[in-house]
C-alpha positions in Angstrom: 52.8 200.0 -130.3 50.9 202.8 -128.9 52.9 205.9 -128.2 52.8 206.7 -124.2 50.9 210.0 -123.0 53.0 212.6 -122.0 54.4 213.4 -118.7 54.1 216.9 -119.1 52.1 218.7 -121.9 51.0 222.4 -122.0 49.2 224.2 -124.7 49.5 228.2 -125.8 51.3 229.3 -122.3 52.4 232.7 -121.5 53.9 234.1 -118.2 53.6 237.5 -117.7 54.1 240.3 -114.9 52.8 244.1 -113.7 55.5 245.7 -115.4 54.5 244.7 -119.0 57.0 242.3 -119.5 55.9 239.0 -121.3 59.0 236.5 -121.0 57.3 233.8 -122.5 54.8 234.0 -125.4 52.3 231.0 -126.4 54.4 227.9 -125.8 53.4 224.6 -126.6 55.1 221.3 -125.8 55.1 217.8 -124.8 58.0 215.9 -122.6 56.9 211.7 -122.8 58.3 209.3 -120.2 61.6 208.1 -120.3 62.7 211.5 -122.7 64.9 214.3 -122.0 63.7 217.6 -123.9 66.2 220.1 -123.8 65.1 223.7 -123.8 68.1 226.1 -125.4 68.5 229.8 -126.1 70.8 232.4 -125.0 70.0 234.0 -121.7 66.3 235.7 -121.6 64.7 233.5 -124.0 62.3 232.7 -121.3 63.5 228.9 -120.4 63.5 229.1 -116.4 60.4 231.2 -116.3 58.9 228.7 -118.8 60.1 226.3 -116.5 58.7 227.6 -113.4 55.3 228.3 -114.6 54.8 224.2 -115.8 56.6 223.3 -112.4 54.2 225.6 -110.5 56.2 228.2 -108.5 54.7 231.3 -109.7 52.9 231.9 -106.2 56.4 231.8 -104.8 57.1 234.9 -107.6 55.8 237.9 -106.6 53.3 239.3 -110.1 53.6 236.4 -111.9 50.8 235.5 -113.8 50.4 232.0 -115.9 48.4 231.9 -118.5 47.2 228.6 -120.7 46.5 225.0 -120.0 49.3 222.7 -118.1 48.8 218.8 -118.1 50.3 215.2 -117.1 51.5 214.1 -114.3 51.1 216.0 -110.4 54.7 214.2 -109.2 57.3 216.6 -110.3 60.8 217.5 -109.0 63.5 220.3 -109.8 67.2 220.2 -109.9 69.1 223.6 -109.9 72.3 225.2 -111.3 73.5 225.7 -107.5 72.8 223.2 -105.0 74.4 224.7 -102.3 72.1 227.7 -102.6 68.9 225.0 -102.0 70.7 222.6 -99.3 69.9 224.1 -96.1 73.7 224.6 -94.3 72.2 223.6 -90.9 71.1 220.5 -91.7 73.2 217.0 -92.0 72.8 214.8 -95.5 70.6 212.6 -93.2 68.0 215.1 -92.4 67.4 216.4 -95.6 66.7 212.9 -96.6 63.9 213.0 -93.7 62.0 216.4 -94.6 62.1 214.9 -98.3 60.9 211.5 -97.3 58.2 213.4 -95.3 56.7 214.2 -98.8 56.5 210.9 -100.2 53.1 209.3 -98.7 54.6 205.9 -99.3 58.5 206.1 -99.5 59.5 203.4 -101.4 63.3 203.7 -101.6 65.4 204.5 -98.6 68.1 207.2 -98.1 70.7 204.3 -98.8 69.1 203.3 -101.2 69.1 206.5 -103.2 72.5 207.8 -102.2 73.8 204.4 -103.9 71.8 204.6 -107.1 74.0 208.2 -108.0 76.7 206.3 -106.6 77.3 208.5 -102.8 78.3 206.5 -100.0 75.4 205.2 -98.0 77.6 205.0 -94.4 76.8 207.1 -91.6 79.9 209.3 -91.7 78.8 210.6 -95.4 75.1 211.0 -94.0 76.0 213.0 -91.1 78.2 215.3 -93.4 76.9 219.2 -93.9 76.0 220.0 -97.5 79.5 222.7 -96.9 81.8 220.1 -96.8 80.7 218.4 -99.8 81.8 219.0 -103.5 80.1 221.0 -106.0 79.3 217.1 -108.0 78.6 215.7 -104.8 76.0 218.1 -104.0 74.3 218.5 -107.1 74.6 214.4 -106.7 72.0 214.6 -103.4 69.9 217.0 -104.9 69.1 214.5 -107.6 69.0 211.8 -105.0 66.5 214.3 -102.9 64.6 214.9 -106.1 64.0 210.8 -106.3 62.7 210.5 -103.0 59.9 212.5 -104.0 59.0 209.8 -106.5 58.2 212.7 -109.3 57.3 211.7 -113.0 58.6 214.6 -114.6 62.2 216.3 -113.2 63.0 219.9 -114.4 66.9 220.3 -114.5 68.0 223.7 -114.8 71.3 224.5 -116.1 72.2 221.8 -113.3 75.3 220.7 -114.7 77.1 224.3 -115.7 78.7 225.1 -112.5 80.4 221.5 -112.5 83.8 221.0 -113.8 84.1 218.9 -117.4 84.5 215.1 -115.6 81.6 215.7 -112.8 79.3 217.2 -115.3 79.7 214.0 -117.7 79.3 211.6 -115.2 76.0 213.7 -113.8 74.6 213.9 -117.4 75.1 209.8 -117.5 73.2 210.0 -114.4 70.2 211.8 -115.8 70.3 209.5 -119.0 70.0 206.7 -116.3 67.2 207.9 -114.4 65.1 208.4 -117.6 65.8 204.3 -118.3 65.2 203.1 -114.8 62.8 205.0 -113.5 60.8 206.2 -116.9 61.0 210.2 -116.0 60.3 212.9 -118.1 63.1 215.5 -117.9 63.3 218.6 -118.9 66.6 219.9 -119.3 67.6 223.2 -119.5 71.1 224.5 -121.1 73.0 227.2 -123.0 75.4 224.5 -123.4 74.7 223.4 -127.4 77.2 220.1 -126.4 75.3 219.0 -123.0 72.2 219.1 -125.0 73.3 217.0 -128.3 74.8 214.2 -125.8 71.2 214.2 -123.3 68.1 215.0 -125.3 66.0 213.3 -127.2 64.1 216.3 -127.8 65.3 220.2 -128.2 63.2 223.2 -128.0 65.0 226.0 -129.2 63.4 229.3 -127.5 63.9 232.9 -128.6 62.2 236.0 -127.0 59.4 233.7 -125.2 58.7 231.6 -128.3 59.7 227.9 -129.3 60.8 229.1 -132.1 61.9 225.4 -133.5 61.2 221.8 -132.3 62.9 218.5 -133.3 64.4 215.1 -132.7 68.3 216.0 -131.5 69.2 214.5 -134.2 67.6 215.5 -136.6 68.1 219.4 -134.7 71.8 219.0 -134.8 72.3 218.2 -138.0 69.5 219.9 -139.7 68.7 222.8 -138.3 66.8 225.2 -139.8 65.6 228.2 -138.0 68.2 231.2 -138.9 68.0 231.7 -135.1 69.1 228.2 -134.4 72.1 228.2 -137.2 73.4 231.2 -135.8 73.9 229.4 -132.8 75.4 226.4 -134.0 77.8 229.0 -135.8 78.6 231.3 -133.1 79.0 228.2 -130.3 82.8 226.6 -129.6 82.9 222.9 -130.8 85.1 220.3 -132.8 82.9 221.8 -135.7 84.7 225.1 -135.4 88.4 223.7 -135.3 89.4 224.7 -139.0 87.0 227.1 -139.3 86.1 230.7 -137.2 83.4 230.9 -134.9 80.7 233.6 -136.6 79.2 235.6 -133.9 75.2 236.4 -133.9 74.9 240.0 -134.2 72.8 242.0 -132.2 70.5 241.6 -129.0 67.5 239.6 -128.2 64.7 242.3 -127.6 63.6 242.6 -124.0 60.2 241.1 -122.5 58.3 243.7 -122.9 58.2 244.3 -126.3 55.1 244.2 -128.3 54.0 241.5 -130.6 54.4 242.5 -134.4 56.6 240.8 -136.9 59.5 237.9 -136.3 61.2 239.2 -132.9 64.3 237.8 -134.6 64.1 240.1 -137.6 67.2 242.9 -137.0 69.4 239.9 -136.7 68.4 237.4 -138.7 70.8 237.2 -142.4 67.5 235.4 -144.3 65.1 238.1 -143.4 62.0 239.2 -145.9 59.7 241.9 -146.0 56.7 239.8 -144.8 59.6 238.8 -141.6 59.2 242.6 -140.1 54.9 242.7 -140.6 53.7 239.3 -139.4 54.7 237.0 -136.5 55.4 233.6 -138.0 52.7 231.0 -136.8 54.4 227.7 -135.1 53.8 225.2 -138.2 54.5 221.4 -138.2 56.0 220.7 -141.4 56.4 216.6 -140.8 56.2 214.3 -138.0 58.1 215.6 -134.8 59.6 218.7 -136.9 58.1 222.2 -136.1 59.4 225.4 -137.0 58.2 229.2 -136.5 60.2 231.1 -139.6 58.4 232.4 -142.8 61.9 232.2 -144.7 61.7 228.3 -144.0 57.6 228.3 -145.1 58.8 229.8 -148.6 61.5 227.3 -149.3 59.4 224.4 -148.3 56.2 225.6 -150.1 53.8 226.4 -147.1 
């Protein structure tokens, strides 16, 4: 059977802005339909930017300039970390539901509809409701629902279930893995959260200073890793793992946007580095089928 085409692809993108900085450097990916790819990094890596450029926003950001080729489907949505900063305060449940429906040329699910599908009562008294006197799950709950109406193919979720307490944000990641069966969507999910991201993706990009700096299945990611940049997070991140064992923290500091292009960005911190490491930028090489890694230490052992 013939693999679908992708939702979302982009080839060789870079975002930069008038200051110099460069927060995201030459990525390449591909989201298919009915997938979650989970973009992870510590903060700066360049995942919302990265976001934001393949969504489209940057003329809504002031000196943002996009750079490479963006493809797949026009229909996309976004989801963010803090609904109640994107819910207008002055407007009832009901009439966001009709400025988003607005949108959609040819609505083909209701406000009812929606609100029951992420499981909101439909009645008029929950509808008339301000977005203040709503819970932090329940609004993050209508934004997905508000996302729907717009009928997108791909859905960007930014860090949308951090700021939700442990049993909300299981039940909303259910939710997501949900919406990828029923309605096919591409999502692309962004996380610090190493946890959030083994139990939703199918897919993990794991970006470093700009770069995808490794690309696999999530499970082969989780159990294999092998960027140093990637085991260092597995090592220095909480989990069942960790419970007879101490956590190892990753030394050091990502370097800042602006810095210039030279050798392996990850090179001061990194406990496998080589001389070739601090002269040349590892290339992005596919070593098999669906595994893609950006590390010379990793070319040696493997024989590239």
């Amino acid at each position: 059977m013939a693999r679908p085409d992708p939702a979302l692809w982009c080839s060789n993108v870079h975002v930069r802005f008038p200051d110099g900085s460069h927060p995201v450097r030459g990525v390449s990916l591909r989201v298919y339909p009915g997938q979650v790819f989970a973009l992870i990094g510590e903060s700066g890596a360049g995942k919302t930017l990265l976001c934001r450029a393949l969504y489209g926003l940057q003329r809504f950001i002031p000196g943002m300039e996009v750079m490479g080729t963006i493809g797949g489907a026009a229909e996309k949505a976004m989801i963010f970390q803090d609904p109640g900063q994107f819910l207008n305060p002055g407007l009832s449940i009901e009439g966001h539901f009709k400025e988003f429906l607005k949108l959609s040329p040819r609505p083909s699910l209701t406000m009812e509809q929606l609100l029951r599908y992420v499981g909101l009562p439909e009645n008029r008294e929950f509808s008339r409701k301000k977005p203040r006197l709503l819970s932090g799950g329940q609004q993050q709950r209508v934004m997905i629902a508000l996302s729907l109406a717009l009928e997108p193919k791909v859905l960007f979720a930014d860090e949308a279930v951090t700021a939700l307490d442990g049993l909300t944000r299981k039940t909303v990641i259910e939710l997501l893995r949900q919406l990828c069966q029923d309605f096919g969507l591409g999502i692309i999910f962004v996380t610090h959260d190493l946890h959030v991201a083994d139990s939703l993706a199918d897919w993990v990009g794991v970006m470093y200073a700009g770069r995808i700096v490794e690309l696999q299945s999530a499970e082969n990611l989780f159990t294999q890793p092998l960027h140093p940049y990637t085991k260092g997070l597995f090592r220095s991140h909480p989990g069942p793992e960790h419970r007879n064992s101490p956590l190892i923290e990753l030394p050091g500091r990502m370097p800042p946007p602006d810095h210039e292009d030279g050798g392996c960005p990850f090179f001061d911190r990194c406990p496998e580095r080589m001389a070739v490491c601090k002269q040349h930028l590892p290339e992005m090489k596919e070593l098999s089928r669906g595994v893609s890694v950006s590390c010379h230490r990793v070319f040696q052992d493997r024989g590239y």
